[in-house]
KOLKOLVO-26050 format. One record per residue (C-alpha): residue in three letters; x negated, y negated, z. Coordinates in steps of 0.05 Angstrom, whole numbers, plus 32768, in hexadecimal, padded with zeros to 4 digits. Each point is the difference from the previous one (the first is absolute). Layout:
alaXYZ...
END
This chain:
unk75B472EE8BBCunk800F80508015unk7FD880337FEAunk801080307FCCunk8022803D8011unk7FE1803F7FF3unk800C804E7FFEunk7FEA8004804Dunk80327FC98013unk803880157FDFunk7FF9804B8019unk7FFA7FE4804Eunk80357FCC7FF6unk802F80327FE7unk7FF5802A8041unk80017FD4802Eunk80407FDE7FE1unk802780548003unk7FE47FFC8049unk80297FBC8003unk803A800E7FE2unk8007804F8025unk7FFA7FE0803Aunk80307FC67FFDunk7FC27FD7801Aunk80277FB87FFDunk804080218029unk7FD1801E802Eunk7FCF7FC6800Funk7FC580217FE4unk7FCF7FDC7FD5unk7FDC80367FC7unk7FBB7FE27FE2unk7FC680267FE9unk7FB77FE68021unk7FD6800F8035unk801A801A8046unk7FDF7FBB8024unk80237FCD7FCCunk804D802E8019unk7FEE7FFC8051unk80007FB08008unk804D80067FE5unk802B7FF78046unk804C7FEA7FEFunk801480427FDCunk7FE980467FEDunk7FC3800C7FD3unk7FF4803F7FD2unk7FBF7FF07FD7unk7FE4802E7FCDunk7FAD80038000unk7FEC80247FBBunk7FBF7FF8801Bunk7FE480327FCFunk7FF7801D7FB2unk7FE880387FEEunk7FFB801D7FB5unk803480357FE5unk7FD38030800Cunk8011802D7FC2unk7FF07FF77FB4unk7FBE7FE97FE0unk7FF17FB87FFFunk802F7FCD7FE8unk7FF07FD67FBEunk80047FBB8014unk803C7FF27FD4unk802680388026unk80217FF78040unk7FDC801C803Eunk802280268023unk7FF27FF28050unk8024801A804Funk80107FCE802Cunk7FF38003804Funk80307FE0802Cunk80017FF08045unk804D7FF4801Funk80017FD98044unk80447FE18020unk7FF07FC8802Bunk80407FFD802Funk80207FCE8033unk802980038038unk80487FFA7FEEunk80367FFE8038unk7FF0803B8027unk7FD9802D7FD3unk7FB47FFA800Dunk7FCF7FE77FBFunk7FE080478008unk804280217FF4unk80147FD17FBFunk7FB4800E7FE1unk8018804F800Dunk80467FF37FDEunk7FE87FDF7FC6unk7FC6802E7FEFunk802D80378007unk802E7FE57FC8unk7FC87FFC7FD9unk7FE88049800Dunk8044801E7FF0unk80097FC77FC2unk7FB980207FE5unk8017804C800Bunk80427FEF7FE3unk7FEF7FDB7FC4unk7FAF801A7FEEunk80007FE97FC4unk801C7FBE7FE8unk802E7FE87FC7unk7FD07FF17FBEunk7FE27FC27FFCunk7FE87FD77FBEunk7FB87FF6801Dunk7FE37FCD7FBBunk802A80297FCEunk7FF380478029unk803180288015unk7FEE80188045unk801D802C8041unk7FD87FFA803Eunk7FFD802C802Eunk7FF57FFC804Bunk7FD580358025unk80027FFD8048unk7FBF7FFD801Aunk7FD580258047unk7FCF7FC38013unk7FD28018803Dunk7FE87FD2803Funk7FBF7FF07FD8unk80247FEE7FBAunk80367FD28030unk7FC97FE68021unk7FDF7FE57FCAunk803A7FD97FE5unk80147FE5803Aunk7FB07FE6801Funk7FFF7FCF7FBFunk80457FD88014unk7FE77FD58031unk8019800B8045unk804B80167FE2unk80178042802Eunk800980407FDFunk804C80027FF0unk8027803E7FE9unk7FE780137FBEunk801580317FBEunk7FCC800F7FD0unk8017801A7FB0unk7FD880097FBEunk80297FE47FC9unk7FEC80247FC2unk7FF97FF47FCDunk80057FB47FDBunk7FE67FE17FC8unk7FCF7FC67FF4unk800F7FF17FC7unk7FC37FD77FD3unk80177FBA7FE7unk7FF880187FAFunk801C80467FF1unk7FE980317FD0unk802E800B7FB8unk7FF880488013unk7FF580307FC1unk802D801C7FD6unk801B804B8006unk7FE880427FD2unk803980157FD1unk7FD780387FEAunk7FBB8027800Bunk7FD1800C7FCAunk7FC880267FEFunk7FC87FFC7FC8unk7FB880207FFCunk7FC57FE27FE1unk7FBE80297FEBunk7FD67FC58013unk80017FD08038unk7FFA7FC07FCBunk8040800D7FE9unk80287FF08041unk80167FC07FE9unk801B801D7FBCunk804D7FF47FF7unk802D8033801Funk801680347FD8unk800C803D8032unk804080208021unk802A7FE18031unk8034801A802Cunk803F7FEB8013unk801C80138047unk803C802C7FEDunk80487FF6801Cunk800480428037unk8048801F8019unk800F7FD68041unk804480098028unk80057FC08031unk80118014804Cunk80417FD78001unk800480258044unk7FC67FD68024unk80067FBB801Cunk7FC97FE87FDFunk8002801F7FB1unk7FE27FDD7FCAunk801C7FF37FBEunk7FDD80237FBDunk80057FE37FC0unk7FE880097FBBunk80007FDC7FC2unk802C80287FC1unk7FDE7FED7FC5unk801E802D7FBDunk802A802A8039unk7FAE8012801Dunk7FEB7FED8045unk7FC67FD5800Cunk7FDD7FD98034unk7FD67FD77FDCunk80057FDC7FBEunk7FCC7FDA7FD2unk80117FCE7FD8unk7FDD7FC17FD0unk800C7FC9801Aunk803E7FD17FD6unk8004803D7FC9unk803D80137FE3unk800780408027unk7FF77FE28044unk80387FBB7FE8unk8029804A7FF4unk7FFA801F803Cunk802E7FFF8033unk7FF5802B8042unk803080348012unk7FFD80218044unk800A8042801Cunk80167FFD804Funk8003802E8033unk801480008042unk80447FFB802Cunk80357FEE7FCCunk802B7FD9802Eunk7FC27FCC8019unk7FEE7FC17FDFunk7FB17FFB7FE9unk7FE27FC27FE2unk7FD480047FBAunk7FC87FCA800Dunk7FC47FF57FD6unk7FB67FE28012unk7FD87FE57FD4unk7FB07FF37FF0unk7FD27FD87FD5unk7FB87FF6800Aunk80117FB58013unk803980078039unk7FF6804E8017unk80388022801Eunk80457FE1800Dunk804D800F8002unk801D7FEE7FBFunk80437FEF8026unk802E801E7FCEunk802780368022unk8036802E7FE9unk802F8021803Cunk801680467FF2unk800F80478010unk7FE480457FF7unk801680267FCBunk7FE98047801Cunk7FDA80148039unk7FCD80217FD5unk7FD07FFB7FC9unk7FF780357FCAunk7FD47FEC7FBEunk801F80407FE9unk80467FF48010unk80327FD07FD3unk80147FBD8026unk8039800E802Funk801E7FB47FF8unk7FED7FBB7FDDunk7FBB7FE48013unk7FF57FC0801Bunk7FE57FCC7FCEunk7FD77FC98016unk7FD77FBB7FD9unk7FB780097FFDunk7FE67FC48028unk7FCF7FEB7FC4unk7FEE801A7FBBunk7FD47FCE7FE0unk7FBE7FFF8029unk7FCD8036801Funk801580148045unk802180388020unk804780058018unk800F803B8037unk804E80108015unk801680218040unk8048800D801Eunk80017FDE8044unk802C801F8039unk800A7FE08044unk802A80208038unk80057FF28053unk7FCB80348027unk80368024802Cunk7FCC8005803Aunk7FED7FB98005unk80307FDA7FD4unk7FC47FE57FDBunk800B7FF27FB4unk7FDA80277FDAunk7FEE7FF87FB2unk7FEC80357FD7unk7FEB80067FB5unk7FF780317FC7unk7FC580147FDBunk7FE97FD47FCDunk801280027FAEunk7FC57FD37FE2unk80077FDC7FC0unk7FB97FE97FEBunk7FF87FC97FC3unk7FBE7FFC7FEE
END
């Protein structure tokens, strides 16, 4: 029976099968596999390009990861072609060809199309790497008697591993409050101080850059507001019905999508979506609503949770032709 995969697999299968497919390895009779340099030299009837990830190293960044977050490690990689003569063009000359391709593939394209690495959205990146005589020398003296070959070195940074049972995650503050006590035994009294509300500021949207984010707010009795409190299955939260305020360009399509959370699942897209467009390209609490809001379902009414909307945008980088998705801030509705 095969082994499990797991986040370090599927982040070195998924570069070595780019590798495979940039390089139109079947066409060009060139095997790609991922292993050590000495397993790649005893291959003879075609061209070999193995990938050694022969070390990995922690993030390097950031306190210590719980154990039921993802760690967050960089991957070092060791590229050797393994060439054979072919007509009249030497094996020397093919290892030089194909590692070539695979220098100007890795300048072209640093950093790959995202990948769904167990349920995380990742982009890795590939660093070209300077590997002196002594660091060269000490990968190659452990594989056997295999001759040193032509060689690339990158760090790919950075990639999950990603732990087996994930954490709910918490749920976000609507609000911040603030009560004082004259004595330290009555800390665990009930709550009874101020809290504040993050207020709804002026914001004009850049239409003008690639990369500009839709803002939003909910219009609740022609007010702005960004985050909402309601009981949970009362008659004023059966009533309510979410009308949003959005800015941006008034000619591009966003996409209204809510998460949701509960103490027992965590975090996760409600998959309700709404596809719309701007109404303005600013906000202004102050201002009267230049057009008709955008109404959308709450996701659930009758159970604690929390429920947080944001106006997704996605457009085609022009440098790169990457798709790129961007979101909003986020409205909250908390049911408690």
């Amino acid at each position: 029976m095969a082994l499990p995969v797991s986040s370090l697999s599927i982040m070195c299968t998924a570069i070595a099968q780019f590798v495979r497919d940039q390089l139109d390895a079947t066409d060009n009779n060139i095997r790609v596999s991922i292993g050590a340099p000495a397993e790649a030299a005893n291959v003879s009837d075609m061209h070999h390009l193995n990938l050694f990830f022969y070390r990995v190293d922690p993030a390097g960044f950031g306190p210590g990861t719980p154990s039921d977050e993802p760690m967050m490690v960089r991957l070092q990689l060791l590229i050797t072609a393994f060439g054979i003569l072919e007509e009249t063009i030497a094996a020397g000359e093919n290892e030089l060809r194909i590692l070539g391709e695979v220098i100007r593939l890795f300048h072209e394209v640093p950093v790959l199309a995202s990948m769904n690495v167990n349920e995380e959205q990742v982009q890795l990146q590939m660093v070209l790497q300077s590997l002196s005589p002594d660091d060269l020398n000490h990968i190659w003296s452990t594989q056997k008697d295999t001759a040193y070959r032509p060689s690339v070195a990158y760090e790919v940074a950075i990639g999950p591993i990603v732990p087996s049972v994930r954490s709910t995650g918490s749920p976000m503050v609507g609000g911040i409050g603030s009560q004082l006590y004259p004595r330290m035994d009555a800390r665990q009294a009930p709550f009874t101080g101020s809290v504040v509300i993050p207020p709804i500021l002026a914001t004009t949207v850049p239409i003008e850059m690639e990369d500009w984010a839709p803002v939003i707010c909910f219009l609740v009795n022609s007010n702005c507001a960004q985050s909402l409190n309601f009981e949970a299955g009362s008659d004023e939260v059966n009533a309510f019905t979410p009308n949003v305020w959005i800015a941006g360009d008034t000619t591009e399509t966003v996409t209204l999508r809510w998460d949701i959370w509960d103490r027992q699942n965590g975090w996760r897209a409600d998959g309700t979506t709404v596809e719309t467009q701007p109404i303005s390209i600013a906000i202004n609490p102050d201002l009267a609503v230049p057009g008709t809001p955008e109404t959308i379902s709450l996701p659930f009414t009758d159970t604690p949770g929390q429920a947080v909307l944001y106006a997704v945008r996605s457009f085609t980088r022009g440098s790169d032709g990457v798709q790129i998705e961007v979101r909003s801030n986020p409205l909250l509705v908390n049911l408690y």
